[in-house]
Each structure stands twice: as C-alpha cells, then as structure tokens.
N, C-alpha and C positions, 0 to 999 in steps of 0.2 A: 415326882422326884425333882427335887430343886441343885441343877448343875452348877459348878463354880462357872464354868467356859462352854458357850454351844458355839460355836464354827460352822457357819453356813458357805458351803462348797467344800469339794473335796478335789480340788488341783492344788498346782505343786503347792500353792499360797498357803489354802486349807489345810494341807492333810500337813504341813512343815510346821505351821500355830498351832494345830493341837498336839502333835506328836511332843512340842516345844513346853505347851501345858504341863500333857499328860506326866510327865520324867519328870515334871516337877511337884510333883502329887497333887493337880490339880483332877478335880473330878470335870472330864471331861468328855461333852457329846460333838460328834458332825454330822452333818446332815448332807444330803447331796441329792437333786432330784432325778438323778439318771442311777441305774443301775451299772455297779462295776463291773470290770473293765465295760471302759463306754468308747465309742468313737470322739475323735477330736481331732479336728480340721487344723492341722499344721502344717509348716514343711519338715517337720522333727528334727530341727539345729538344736542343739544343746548344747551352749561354750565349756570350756574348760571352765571359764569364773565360775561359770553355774554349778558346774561337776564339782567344784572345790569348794564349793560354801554348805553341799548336802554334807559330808563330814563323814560320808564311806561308799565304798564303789561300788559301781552298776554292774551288774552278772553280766561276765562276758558275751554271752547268746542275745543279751539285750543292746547290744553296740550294733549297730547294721553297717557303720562305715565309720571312719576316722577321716578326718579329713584334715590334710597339711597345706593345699594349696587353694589359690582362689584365683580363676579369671573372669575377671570383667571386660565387658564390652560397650564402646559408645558410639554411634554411627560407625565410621570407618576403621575405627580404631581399639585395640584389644592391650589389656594388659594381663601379664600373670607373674602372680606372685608364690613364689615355695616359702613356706615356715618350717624352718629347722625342729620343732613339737605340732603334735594335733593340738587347734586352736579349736577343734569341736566336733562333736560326736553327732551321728543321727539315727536315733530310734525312732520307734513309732509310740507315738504321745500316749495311747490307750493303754499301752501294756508299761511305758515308766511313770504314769499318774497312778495306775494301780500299783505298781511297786511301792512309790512314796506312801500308798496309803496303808499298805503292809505293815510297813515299818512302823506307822502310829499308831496301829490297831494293837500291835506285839507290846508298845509302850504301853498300852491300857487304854485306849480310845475308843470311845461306845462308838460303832458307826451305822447310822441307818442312811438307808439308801430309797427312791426310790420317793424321798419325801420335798414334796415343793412347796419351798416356804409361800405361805398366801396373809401371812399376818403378824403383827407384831406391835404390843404394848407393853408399856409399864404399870405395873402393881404393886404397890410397897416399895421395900426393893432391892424387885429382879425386874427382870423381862418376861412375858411371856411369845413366845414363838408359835407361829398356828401353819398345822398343812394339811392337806385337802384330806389326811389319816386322822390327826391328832393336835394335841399341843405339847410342848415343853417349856418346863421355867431354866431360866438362868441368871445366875450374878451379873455375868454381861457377855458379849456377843463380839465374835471376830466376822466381820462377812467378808468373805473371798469368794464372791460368788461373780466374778468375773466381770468384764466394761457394761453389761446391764444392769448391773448390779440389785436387785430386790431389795437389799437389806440398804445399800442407801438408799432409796425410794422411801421406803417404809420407814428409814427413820429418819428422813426428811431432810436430809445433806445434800447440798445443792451442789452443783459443777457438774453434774454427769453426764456424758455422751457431747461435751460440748467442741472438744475438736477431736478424731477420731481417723483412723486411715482403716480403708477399706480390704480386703484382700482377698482373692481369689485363688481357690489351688484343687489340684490335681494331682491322683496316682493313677501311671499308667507301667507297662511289661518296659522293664529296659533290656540293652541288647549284650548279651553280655561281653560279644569283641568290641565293642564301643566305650561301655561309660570306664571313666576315671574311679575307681571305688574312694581314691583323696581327693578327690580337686570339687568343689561347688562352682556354678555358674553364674554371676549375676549379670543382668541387661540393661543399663540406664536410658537406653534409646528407646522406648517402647511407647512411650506417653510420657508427658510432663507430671514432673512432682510425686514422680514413684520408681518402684525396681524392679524387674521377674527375676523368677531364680529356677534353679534347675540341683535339684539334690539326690544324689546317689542313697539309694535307701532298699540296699540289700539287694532284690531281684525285682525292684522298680525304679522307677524314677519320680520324682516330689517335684511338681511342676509348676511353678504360681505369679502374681503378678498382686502387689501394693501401692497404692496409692493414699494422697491425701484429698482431699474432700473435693478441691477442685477440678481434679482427672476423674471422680467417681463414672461418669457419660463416657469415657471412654476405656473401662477395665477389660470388659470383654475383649476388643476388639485389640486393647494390647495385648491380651492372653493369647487372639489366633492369630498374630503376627508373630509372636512367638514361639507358637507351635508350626507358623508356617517356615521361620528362619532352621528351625531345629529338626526339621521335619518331624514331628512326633505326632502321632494322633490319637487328638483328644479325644475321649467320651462328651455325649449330649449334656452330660449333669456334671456341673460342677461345684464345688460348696465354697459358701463366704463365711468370712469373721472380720466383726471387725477389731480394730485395735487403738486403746487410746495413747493420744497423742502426747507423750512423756517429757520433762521438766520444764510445766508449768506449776504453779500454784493451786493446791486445790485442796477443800478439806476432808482429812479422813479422819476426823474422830467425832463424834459427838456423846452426849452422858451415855453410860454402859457399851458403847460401841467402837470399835476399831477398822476401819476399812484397809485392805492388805490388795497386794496383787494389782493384776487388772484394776478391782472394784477399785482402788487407790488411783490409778493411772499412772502408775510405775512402768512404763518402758523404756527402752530406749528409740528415741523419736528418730536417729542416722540410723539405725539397724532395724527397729521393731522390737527386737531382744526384750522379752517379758521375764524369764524362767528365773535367770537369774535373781532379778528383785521382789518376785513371788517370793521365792524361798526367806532371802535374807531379811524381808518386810515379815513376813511370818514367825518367822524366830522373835524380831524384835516384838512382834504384836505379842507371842506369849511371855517373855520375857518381861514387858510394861506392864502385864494383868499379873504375872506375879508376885511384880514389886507388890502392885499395890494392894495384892492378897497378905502376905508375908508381914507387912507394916499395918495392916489391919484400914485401907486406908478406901473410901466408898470410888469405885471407879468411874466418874464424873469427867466430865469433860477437860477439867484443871487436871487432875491428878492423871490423865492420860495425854496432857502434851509434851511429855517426856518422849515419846513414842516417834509423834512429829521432827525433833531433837534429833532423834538417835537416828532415821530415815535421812533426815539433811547430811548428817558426818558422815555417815555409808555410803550414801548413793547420790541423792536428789542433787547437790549441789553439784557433780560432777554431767549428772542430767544434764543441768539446762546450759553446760556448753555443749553438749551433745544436742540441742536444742538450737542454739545460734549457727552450731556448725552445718546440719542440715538445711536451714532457713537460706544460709549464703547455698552451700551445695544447688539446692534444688532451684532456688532464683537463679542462678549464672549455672547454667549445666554443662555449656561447653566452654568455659572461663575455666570450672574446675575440672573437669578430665582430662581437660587439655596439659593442666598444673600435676593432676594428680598423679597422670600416666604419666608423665615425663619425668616426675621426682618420685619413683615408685618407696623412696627409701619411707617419705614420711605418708604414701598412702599403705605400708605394709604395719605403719604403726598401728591400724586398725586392730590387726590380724592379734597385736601384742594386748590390746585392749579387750577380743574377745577373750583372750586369754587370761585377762587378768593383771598381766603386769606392767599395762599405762594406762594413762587417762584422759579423759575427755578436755580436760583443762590445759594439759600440757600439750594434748595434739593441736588445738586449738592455738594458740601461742603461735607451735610453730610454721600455720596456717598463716598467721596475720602476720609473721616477722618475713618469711617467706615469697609469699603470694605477690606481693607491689614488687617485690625481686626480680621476680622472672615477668611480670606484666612487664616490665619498663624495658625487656629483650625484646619484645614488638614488636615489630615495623607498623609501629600505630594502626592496629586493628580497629576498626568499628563493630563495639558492641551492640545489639538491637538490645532494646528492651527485656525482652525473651531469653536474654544470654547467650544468644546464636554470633557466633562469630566471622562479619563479613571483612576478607580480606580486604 
C-alpha cells in the first residue's frame, strides 16, 4: 500500500503532522517504536503557548497542577514571582502523548506501534521505509522521531546531536502539607551553564537537573546537592534525555522528507521548552506536504522550503534571541540574577512568554537597554571571568 504521508514518531511533533495530514484527506500512516502509552522522561511543564496552539483542551483528570508562580534561587539569594493566569500546566507526558495520538487516530491516522524504523530508500517516486516487521511506501516522510533522530540519519541530514543539553530527572512521593500545588522551583546555583527544577505533579514531585555540554561531569552531583538542599530522597536510578540546543541554524528538509520537533532542534535553548514548537513545526510540516499534494507538485527539497519559511515567522527567529539571551545568562550568572532578581518586573516577562503573550526579542531589548543601567549603580565590582561577583 503506497501512503501520501508516513510520520515516523508518535510525540507531540508526530502525532500533530499527521493528525494535521490526515483532516486533510491525506492518506496517512505513523509509526512509533514503543508501544502506547509509553513512559517519557520529563518534568511534564506544559505552557499555556503550548496549550493554545493544540486548538482544544486537555481532560480535566489530565491537569496534575496549574501552576501561577515561580521561585527561583541563586546562592544566597531567592526571588518569587506570582502570575495573575496559569502560565503552565503539568501532566504526565505518557498519558498527554497518548492523548495527542487519540485525537489523530479519530482523524483517520493508521497507527502502528511497536515498529522501529531500521531503513529507508527511494524507488521511483516514493520512499520506502523498513522495520525490523516489515516495510511501507510513502510519497514522503515527516520524522519526528525525536534529538536522535533515525530518519535524519537515514536520510543523510547533517547537524544532528551537535550542541545538545543534557538532563537528569526524577519522581519521587511528595509531602502533601508541603508542596505548593502552583509554584515550580528552579535552582541556578547548582553547576554552571544549567538549572534544576522541582515540579508539583499531583501526589509527587518531578525533580531534575539541565545542563549544557560543558557541566555534563558534573549533573549528578548537582542533582544530590539538590536533593541534599531540598531534603528529598532520591531513588539509585535515575533517567536522562537529552535536549537539542535551539535557535541555531540547521537543516530540516531534504527531498521527500521533513524533520519537526526535537529531530528539527526546535527548543527553546533559556527554558528547554520543546512541546510547544513540536506541535506548531507539525502542523506546519503537514500543512507544506499538502500544499504541495493539492498543486500536484513532487515534494523535493525546493518545493518544501516553504516549510523552513513558515518555521522562521513562527518561531525560530524569536529562538535565537532566546539563544543570545541564554549565552549572556549563563556566561555572567551572578551579573544576571543579581539584574534579574532585583528588576523582577522584566524577569516576570518570562512567565508572559511561557504564556504566549511576549517574546524573545522584545525581552531581549529590554535586557540590553536595561542591564549597563543598573551595572553603572556599582560601586565598581570586579567581575571574574566566571561571572562571579567580587566586591
């Protein structure tokens, strides 16, 4: 049987491409090599943006928490912020990836599970797709099959895994006259060039610890500094993912193929925030293969840099100040919490961003019109290298 569309992975990315297909009468297969619902290593933050681009709401039982505030902490020093709206919800990732796939399967979307793609060529032309069951043809190919990605591998797109943050997490019993069921925790003193977090998740707690490639040698030991500051005790096992490092430059299309999600390197590189730009990259992916179904037009590499396009006005270009702002962030870390805690007004702009209603570019702005403002208050500190602050 020859598919217009096979979708290789079935997270938020996958199962939003084809669903995005299928309602448009495309004939449409996914593939996934884990059986549904599957475990998925998260801290299960899910923004508002995110929540507002699926386009209908999450079953109440599936909300674990809502969350309106956030504090943060940096050596000595704590800030907390209240949001007048939940800027983000936490489920558990298992059971809202299998929802998202519900809803494409109800669209008309064949799903097999269980199938790990191990091969892929062109004949004529489609694609053929190979797994350790079988094979399938397709006109062309979305793979959202996550920062490993197979299907770029396999179809030879280069940039993959090449800057990447690491991450560490944990669920354990939380207490329930303790946790905050609105407030998340993050910790920027733990190790350089990363954050832990600490998320209310029902009748546990989501416990974890990110970095970038440079602090990799040190995750663990910031994960039991932070179970030692929190008193919390951890389990011997704890699970990694990693996460690519978002707006930079990299290619996601080649002939017959579209790379979405993760496999794209859609995140956001200050938060990690993937879910959102899964979704929105997926739409677009099915959206670009139906143009060029509809216009009768061979989906080649040309006819799918529309795609690319439509990725930059959405998202990517707001990315990569979300890209620059991190790079200072994390170079000068006590220049900026020093800045950020003290002006919480424009570090609460975050809060407006997971939410959707600012941006990366314009937080950014008021970082650089800002920032030499309050430096030049002083009493001429000596910066080290490091960004540590010696009076």
């Amino acid at each position: 049987m020859l598919y217009d569309i096979a979708v290789i992975g079935a997270g938020p990315a996958g199962s939003t491409a084809a669903k995005s297909c299928a309602v448009r009468g495309l004939k449409t297969l996914c593939l996934d090599r884990r059986a549904f619902p599957r475990p998925k290593t998260c801290g299960g933050g899910i923004t508002t943006a995110a929540l507002n681009t699926i386009g209908f709401p999450l079953p109440g039982q599936m909300v674990l928490s809502q969350i309106c505030n956030l504090q943060s902490f940096f050596q000595d020093k704590s800030v907390r912020i209240s949001h007048p709206r939940a800027f983000m919800v936490i489920a558990d990732r298992s059971v809202f990836d299998n929802f998202l796939m519900e809803r494409a399967i109800e669209a008309g979307v064949e799903f097999r599970q269980r199938e790990n793609v191990t091969g892929l060529t062109r004949e004529n032309n489609h694609l053929v797709i190979r797994t350790q069951t079988g094979s399938y043809q397709a006109r062309a190919i979305i793979g959202a099959d996550g920062v490993h990605s197979t299907t770029a591998k396999l179809a030879g797109i280069p940039g993959r895994h090449q800057k990447c943050a690491l991450c560490l997490s944990v669920e354990v019993p939380a207490n329930p006259g303790k946790v905050e069921k609105e407030s998340i925790k993050i910790f920027y003193d733990l190790l350089p060039q990363g954050y832990g977090w600490i998320f209310p998740k029902g009748d546990r707690l989501s416990v974890g610890l990110g970095c970038f490639k440079s602090s990799y040698g040190n995750l663990r030991k910031g994960l039991q500094t932070l179970a030692a500051r929190t008193r919390l005790d951890l389990p011997d096992t704890v699970r990694g993912h990693y996460i690519p490092y978002g707006g930079q430059t990299r290619e996601c299309v080649a002939d017959g193929i579209i790379l979405a999600g993760d496999a794209a390197g859609f995140t956001d590189p200050f938060t990690g925030e993937g879910i959102r730009f899964a979704i929105i990259s997926g739409m677009l992916a099915g959206e670009t293969l139906w143009n060029c179904s509809r216009h009768g037009l061979p989906p080649n590499k040309k006819n799918l840099a529309g795609y690319v396009n439509k990725c930059q006005q959405a998202f990517l270009r707001d990315l990569r100040y979300s890209y620059m702002l991190s790079k200072t962030f994390f170079a000068f870390p006590s220049v900026m919490h020093r800045f950020l805690f003290d002006r919480s007004e424009i570090y609460s702009s975050l809060l407006n961003i997971l939410e959707g209603r600012y941006s990366y570019s314009r937080l950014t702005r008021e970082v650089m019109v800002e920032l030499p403002k309050y430096c030049l208050r002083w009493p001429k500190p000596h910066i080290s290298k490091t960004g540590q602050i010696q009076e």
